[in-house]
N, C-alpha and C positions, 0 to 999 in steps of 0.2 A: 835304551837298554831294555833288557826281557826282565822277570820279574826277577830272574835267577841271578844276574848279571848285576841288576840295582842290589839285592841284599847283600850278595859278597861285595860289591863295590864299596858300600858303608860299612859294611862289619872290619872291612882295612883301613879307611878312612880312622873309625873310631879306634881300632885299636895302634896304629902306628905309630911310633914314638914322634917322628915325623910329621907327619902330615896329618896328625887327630884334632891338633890346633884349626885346621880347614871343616872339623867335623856340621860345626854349628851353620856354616855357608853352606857348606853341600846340602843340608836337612832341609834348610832354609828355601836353596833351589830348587830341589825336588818336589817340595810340599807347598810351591805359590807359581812355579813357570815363570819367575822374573826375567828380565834380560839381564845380562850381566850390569849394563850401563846402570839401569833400572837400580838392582840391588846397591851398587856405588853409591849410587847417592840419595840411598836414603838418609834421612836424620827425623829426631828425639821428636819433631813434628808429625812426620809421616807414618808413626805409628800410635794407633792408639786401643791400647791394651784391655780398657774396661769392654769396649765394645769388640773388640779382636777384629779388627778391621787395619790395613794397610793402604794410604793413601800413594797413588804413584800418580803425580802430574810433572816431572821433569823427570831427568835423567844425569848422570854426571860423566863428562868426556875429558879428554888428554890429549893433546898433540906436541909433541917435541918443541915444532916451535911458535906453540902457542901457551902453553901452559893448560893449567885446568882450567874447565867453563861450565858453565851449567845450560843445557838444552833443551828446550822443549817436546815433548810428544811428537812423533816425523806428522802424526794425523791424532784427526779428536779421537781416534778409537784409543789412542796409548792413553789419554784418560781415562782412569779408571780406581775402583776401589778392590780390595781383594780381601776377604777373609781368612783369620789364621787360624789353621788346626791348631788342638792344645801341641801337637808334636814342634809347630814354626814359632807357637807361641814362646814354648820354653826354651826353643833355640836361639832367639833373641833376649829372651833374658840372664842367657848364659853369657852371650856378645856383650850385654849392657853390662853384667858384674865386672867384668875381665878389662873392660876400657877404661885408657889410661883421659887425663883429662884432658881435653885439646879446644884450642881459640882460632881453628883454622874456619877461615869464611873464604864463600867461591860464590860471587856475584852476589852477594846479599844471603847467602845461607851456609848456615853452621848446625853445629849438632851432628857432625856424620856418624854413621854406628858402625861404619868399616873402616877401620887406622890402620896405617904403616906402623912402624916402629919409633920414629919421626913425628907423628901425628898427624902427616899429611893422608885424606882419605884416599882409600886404594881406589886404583881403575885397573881397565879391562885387563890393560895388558899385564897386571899383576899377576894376574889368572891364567896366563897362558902357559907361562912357565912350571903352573902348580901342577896342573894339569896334565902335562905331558911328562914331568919328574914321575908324577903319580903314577900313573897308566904304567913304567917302564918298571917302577919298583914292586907294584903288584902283580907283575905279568913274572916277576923270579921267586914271588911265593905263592901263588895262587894260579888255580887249573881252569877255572872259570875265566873262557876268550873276555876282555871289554870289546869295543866297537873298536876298529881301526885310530880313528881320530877323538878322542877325548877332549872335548870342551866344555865352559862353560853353558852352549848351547844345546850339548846333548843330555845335559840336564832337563831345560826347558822343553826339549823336543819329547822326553821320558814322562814327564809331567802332564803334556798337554795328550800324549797318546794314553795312559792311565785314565784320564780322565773320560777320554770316548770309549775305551775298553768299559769302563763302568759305565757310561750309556748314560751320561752329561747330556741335557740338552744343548744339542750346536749354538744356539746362537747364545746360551750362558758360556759355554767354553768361550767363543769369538772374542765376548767382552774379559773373561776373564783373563787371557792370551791377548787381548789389545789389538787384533788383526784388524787389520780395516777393510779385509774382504773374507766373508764366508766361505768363500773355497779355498783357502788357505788353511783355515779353521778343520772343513771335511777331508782334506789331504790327511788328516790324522786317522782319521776314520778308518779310511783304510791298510792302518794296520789292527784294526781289529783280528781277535784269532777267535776262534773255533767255538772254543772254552767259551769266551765273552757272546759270543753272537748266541749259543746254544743258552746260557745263562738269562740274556735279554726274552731271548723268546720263551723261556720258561713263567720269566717274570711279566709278558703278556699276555700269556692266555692262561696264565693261572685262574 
């Protein structure tokens, strides 16, 4: 999303009677590049507040007919730590007020911070459906295009291009995005615009 496209995207998020309950997730994605699996399955371990740091070493998945599991990083690069702005920090502690109690464990780990109504922690595909309700009911109030296909992913993808638009060193973005190859990481890069590239070089030979 452009910057114009992210601000009206959240300003409907936040205000819809609907879908503002999604507000804290959406913040959450925007301001760390998680994957969705990623964000699932964090729990009350994986974050730790004093320090503002988010620890992601698994991931949490679904299959019909498997049930939930818990999975590890596809490569060592999805290890990783992430720093929370105070904006992800307090989005999380709005998550943590709002939850209700739950004793659900998946493979040896409990704590999740993203609940059903059930108490069983959400996956991807819960998201899929938010996502495109979303996009359809903001598109009959709002003039501001989103992107054809609204996912979960074009969060992360918004995230990790913000961050080379501000002129991130690559290989901090790589880890911070978990890619296990750098030119995956510079693919963002080139959505740098105009504005940004003129900006950097200002901030070079100043």
């Amino acid at each position: 999303m452009t910057a114009e496209q992210e601000k009206a995207f959240i300003a409907f998020v936040r205000n819809d009677e609907t879908y503002q309950k999604y507000y804290d997730e959406m913040i959450i994605l925007l301001g760390t590049g998680l994957r969705i699996s990623e964000l699932c399955g964090l729990t009350d371990a994986d974050l730790d507040f004093e320090n503002r740091i988010i620890t992601v070493n698994h991931q949490l998945l679904y299959l019909s007919d498997r049930g939930y599991y818990i999975s590890e990083p596809k490569t060592k690069s999805g290890y990783r730590q992430i720093v929370m702005s105070e904006k992800v920090r307090q989005a999380f502690l709005r998550v943590l007020a709002r939850r209700k109690t739950s004793h659900f464990a998946i493979d040896g780990y409990k704590g999740f911070i993203f609940l059903k109504q059930n108490g069983e922690p959400k996956n991807s595909s819960c998201y899929v459906s938010v996502f495109k309700g979303l996009r359809k009911k903001y598109h009959k109030q709002c003039d501001i295009e989103l992107p054809k296909k609204m996912t979960a992913h074009t969060l992360r993808h918004t995230f990790c291009t913000n961050m080379a638009n501000a002129g991130i060193n690559p290989k901090a973005l790589q880890y911070i995005m978990g890619h296990a190859s750098i030119t995956m990481t510079l693919n963002y890069y080139a959505h740098a615009t105009f504005e940004s590239a003129k900006a950097e070089m200002k901030r070079l030979v100043a």
